[in-house]
MOPAC internal coordinates of N, CA, C and O (Angstrom, degrees):
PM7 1SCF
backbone

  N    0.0000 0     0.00 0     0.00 0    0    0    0
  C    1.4417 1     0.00 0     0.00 0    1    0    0
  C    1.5234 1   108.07 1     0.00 0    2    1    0
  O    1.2310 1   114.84 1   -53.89 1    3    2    1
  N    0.9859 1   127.39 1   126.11 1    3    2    1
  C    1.1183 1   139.39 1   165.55 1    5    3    2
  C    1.7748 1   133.35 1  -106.63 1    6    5    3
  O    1.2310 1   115.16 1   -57.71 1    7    6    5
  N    1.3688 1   126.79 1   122.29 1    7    6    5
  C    1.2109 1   119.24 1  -150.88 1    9    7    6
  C    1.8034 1    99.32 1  -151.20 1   10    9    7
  O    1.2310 1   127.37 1   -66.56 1   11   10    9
  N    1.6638 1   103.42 1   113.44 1   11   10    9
  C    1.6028 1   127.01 1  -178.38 1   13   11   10
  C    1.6482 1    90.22 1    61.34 1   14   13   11
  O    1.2310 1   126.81 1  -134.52 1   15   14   13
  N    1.8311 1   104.50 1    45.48 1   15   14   13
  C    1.4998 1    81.79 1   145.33 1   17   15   14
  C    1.3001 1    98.90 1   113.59 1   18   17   15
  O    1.2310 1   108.35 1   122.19 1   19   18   17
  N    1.2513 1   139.39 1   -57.81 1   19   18   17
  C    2.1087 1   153.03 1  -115.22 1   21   19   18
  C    2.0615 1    78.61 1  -146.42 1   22   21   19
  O    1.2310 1   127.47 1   -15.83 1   23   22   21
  N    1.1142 1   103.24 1   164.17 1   23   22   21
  C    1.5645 1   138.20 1   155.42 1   25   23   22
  C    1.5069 1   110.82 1  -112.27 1   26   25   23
  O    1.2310 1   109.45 1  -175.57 1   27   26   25
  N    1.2391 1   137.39 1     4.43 1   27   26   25
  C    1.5670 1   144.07 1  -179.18 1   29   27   26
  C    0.5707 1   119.45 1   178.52 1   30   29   27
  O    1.2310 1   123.66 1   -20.02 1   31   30   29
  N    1.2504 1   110.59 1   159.98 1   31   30   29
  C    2.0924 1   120.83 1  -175.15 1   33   31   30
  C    1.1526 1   103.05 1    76.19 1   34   33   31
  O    1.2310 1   109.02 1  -133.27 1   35   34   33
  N    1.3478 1   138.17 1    46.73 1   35   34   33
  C    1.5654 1   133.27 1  -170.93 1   37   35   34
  C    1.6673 1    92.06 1   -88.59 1   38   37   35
  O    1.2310 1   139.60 1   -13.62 1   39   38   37
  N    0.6997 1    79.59 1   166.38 1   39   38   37
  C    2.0003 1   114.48 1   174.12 1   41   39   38
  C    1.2251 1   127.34 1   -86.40 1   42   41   39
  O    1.2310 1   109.19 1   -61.86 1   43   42   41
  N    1.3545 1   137.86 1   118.14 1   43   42   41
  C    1.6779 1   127.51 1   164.51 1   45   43   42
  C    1.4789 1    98.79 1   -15.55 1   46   45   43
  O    1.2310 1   121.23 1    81.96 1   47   46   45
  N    1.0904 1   115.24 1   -98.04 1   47   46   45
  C    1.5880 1   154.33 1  -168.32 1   49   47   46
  C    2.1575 1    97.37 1   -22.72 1   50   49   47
  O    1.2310 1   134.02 1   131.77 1   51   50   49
  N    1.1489 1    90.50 1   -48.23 1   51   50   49
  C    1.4385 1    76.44 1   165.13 1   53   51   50
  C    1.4426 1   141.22 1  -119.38 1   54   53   51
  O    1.2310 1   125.05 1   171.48 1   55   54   53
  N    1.3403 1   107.91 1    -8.52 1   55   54   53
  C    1.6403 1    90.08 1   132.55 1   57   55   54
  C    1.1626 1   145.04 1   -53.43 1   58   57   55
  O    1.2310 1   115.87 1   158.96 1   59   58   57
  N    1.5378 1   125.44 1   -21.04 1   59   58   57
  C    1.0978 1   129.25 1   174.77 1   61   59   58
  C    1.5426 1   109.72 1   -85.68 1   62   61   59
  O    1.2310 1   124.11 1   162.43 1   63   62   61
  N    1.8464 1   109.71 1   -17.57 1   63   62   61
  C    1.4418 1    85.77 1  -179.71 1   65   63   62
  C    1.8446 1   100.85 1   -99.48 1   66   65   63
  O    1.2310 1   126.95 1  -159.16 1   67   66   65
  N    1.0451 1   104.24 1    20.84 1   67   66   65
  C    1.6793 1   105.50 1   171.66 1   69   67   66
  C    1.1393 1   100.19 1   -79.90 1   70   69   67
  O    1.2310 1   122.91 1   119.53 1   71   70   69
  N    1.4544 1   112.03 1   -60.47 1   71   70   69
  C    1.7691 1   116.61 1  -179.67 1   73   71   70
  C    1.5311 1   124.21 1   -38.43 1   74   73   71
  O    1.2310 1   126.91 1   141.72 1   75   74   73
  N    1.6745 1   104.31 1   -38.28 1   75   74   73
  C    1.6971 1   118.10 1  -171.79 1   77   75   74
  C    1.6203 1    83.68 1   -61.99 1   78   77   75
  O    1.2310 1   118.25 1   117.52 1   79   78   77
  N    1.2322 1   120.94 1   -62.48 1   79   78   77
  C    1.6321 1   151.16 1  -144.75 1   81   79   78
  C    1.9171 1    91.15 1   -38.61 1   82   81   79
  O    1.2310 1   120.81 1   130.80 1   83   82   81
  N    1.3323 1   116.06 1   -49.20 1   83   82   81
  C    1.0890 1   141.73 1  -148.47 1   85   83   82
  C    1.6679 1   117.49 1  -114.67 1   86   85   83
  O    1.2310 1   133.68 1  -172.84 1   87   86   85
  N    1.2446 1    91.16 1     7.16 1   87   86   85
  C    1.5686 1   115.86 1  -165.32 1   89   87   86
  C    1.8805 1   114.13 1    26.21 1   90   89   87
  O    1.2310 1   139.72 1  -123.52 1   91   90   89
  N    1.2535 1    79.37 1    56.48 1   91   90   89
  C    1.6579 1    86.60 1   160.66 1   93   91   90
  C    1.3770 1   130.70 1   -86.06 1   94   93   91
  O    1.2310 1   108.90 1   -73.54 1   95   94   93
  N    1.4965 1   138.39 1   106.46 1   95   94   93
  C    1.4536 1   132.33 1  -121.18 1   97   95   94
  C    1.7953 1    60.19 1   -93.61 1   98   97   95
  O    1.2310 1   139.13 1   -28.13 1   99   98   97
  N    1.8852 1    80.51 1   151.87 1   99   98   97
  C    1.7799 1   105.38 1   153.12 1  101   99   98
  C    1.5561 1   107.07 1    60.94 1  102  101   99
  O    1.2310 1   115.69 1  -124.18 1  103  102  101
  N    1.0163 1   125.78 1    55.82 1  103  102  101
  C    1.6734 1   127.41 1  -177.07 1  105  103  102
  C    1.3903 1   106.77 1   -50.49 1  106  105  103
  O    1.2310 1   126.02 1   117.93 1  107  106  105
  N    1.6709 1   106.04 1   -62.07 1  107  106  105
  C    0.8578 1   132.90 1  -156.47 1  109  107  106
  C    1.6952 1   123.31 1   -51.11 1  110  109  107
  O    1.2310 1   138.18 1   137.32 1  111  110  109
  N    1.1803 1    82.38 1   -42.68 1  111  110  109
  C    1.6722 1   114.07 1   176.90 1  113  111  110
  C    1.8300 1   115.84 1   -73.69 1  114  113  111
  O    1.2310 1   129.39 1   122.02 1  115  114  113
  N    1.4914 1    99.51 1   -57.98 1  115  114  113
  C    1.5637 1   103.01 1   166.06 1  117  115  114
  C    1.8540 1   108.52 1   -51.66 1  118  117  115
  O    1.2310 1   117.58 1   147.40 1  119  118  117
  N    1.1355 1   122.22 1   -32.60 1  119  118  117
  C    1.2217 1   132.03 1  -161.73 1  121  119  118
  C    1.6001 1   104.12 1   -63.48 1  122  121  119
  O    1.2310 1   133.71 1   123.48 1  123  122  121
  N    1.2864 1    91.11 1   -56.52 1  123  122  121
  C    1.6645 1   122.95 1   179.81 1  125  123  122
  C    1.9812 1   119.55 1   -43.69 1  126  125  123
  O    1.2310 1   142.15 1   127.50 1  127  126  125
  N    2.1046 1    74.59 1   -52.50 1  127  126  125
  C    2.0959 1    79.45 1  -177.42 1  129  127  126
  C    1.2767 1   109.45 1   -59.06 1  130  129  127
  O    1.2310 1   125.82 1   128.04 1  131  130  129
  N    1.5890 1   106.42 1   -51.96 1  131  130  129
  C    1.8367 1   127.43 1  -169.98 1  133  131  130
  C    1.6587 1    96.07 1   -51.40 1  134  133  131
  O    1.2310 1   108.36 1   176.90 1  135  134  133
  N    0.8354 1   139.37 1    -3.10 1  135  134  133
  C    1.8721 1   116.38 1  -158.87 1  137  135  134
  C    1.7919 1    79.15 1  -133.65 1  138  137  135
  O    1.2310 1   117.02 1   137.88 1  139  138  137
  N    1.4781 1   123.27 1   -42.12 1  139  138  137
  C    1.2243 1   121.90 1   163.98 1  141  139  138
  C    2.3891 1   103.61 1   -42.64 1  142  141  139
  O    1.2310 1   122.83 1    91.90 1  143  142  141
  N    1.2362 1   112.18 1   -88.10 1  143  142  141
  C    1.0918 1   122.96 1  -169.16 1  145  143  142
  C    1.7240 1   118.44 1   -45.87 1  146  145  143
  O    1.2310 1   129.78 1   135.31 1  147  146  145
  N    1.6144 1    98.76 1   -44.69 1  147  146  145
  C    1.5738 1    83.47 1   155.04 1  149  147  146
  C    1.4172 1   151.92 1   -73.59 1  150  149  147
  O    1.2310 1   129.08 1   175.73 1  151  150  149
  N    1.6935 1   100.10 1    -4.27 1  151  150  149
  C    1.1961 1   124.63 1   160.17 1  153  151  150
  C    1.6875 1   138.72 1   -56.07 1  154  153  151
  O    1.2310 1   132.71 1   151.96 1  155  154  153
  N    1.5871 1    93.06 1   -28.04 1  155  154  153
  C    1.3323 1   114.86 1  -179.81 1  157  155  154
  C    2.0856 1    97.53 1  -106.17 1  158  157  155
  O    1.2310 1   116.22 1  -153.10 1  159  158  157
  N    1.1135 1   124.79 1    26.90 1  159  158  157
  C    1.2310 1   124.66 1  -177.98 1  161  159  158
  C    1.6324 1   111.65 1   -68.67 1  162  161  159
  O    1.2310 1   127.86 1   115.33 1  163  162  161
  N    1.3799 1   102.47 1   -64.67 1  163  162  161
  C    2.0327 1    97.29 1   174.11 1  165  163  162
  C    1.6848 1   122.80 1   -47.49 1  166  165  163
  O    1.2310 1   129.65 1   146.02 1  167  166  165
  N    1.6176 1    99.00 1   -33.98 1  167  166  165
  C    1.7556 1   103.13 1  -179.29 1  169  167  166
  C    1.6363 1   100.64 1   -89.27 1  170  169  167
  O    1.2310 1   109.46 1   171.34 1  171  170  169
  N    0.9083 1   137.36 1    -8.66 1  171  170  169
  C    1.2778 1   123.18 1   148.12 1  173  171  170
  C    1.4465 1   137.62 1   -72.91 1  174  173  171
  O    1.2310 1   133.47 1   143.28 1  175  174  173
  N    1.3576 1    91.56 1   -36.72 1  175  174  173
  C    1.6675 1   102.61 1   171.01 1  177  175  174
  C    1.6356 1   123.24 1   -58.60 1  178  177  175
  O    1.2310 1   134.86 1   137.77 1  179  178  177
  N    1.4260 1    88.85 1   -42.23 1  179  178  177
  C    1.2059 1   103.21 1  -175.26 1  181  179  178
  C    1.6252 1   116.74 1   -55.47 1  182  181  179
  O    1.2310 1   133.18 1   131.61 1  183  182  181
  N    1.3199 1    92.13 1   -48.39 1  183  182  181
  C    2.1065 1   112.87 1  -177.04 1  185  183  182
  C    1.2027 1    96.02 1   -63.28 1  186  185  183
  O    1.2310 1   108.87 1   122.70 1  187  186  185
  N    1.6114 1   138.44 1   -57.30 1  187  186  185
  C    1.7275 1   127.59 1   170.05 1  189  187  186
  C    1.8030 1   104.57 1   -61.25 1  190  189  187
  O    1.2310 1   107.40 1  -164.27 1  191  190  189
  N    0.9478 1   141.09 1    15.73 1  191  190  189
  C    1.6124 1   118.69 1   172.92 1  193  191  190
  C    1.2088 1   123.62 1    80.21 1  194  193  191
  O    1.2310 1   120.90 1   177.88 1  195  194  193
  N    1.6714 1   115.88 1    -2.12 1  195  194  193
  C    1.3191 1   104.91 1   176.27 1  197  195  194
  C    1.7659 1   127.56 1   -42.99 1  198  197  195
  O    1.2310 1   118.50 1   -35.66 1  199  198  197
  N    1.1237 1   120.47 1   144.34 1  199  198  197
  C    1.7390 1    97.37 1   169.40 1  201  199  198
  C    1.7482 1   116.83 1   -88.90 1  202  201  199
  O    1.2310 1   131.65 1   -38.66 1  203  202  201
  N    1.2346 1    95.11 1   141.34 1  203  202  201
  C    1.6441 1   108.43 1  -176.88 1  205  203  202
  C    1.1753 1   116.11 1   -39.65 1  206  205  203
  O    1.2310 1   112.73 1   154.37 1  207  206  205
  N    1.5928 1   131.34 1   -25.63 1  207  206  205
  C    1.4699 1   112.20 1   164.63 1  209  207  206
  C    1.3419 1   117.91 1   -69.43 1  210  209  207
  O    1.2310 1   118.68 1   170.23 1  211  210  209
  N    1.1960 1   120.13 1    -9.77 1  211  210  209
  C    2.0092 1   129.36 1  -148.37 1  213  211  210
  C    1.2285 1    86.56 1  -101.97 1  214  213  211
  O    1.2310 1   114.55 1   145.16 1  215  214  213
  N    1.7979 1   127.93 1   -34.84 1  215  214  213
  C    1.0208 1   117.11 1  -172.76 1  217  215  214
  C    1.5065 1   113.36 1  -108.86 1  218  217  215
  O    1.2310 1   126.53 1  -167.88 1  219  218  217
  N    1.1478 1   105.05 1    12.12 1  219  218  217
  C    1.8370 1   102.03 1   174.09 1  221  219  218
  C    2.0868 1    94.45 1  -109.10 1  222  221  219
  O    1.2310 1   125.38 1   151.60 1  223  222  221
  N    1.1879 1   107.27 1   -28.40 1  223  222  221
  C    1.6203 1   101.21 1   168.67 1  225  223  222
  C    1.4908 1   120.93 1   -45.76 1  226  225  223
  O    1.2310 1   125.04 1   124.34 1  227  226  225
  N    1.7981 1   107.92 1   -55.66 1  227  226  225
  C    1.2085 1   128.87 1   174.62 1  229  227  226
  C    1.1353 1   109.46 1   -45.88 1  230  229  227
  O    1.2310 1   113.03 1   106.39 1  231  230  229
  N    1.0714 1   130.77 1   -73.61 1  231  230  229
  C    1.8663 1   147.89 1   179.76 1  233  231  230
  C    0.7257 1   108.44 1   -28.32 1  234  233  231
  O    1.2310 1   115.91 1   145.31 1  235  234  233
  N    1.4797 1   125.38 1   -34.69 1  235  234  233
  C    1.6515 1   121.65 1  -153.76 1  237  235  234
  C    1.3606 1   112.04 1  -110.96 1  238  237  235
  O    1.2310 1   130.13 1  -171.58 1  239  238  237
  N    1.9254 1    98.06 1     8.42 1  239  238  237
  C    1.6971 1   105.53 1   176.35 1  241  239  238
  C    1.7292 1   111.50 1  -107.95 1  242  241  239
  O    1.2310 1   131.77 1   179.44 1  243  242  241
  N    1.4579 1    94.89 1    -0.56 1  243  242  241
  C    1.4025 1   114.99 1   176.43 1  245  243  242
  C    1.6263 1   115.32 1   -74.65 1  246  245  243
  O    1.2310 1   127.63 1   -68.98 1  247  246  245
  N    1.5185 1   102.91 1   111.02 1  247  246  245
  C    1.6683 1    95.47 1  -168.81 1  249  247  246
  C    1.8873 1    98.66 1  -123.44 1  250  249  247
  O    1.2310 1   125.84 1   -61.15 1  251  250  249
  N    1.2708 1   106.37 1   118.85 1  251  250  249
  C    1.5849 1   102.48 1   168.48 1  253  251  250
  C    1.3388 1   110.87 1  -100.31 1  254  253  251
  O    1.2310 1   126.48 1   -18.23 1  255  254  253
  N    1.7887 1   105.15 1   161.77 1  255  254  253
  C    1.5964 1    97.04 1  -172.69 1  257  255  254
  C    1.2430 1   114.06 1  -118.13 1  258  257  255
  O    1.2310 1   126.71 1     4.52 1  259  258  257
  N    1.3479 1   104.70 1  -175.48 1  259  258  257
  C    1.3662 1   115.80 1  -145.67 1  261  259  258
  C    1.0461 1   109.46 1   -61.20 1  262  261  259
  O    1.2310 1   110.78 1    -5.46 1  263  262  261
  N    1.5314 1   134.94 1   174.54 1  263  262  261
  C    1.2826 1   143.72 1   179.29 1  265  263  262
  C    2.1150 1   112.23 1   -76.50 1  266  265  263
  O    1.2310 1   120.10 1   180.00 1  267  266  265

C-alpha cells in the first residue's frame, strides 16, 4: 500500500488525510485507538503465552509514523 507517494514512514497528517480521502468517519480517533492497542502488544502477548521470540519478532514489524 502506498500512501502520498512512500509505502513507509507515513505521517500523522496523512493518514488521516487518506482516511478523509475515503470518508472514513473519525480518522483521527481510529488512528489514536490502533497506536493506543498496539502499544500494549508485548503485555498482551505475554498474558496469551506467546513465546518471547514470537513476540519480539512481531514488535519489530510494528512501524509507527512519522511525526
Amino acid at each position: 500500500m502506498t500512501i502520498a507517494g512512500h509505502a513507509d514512514e507515513f505521517t500523522r497528517k496523512e493518514l488521516i488525510e487518506f482516511g478523509k480521502k475515503f470518508d472514513i468517519k473519525n480518522p483521527e480517533i481510529i488512528l489514536e485507538q490502533t497506536i493506543e492497542v498496539f502499544s500494549k502488544w508485548s503485555a498482551l502477548a505475554q498474558q496469551w503465552g506467546v513465546q518471547a521470540e514470537d513476540c519480539a519478532r512481531v514488535a519489530a514489524k510494528h512501524r509507527l509514523f512519522n511525526s
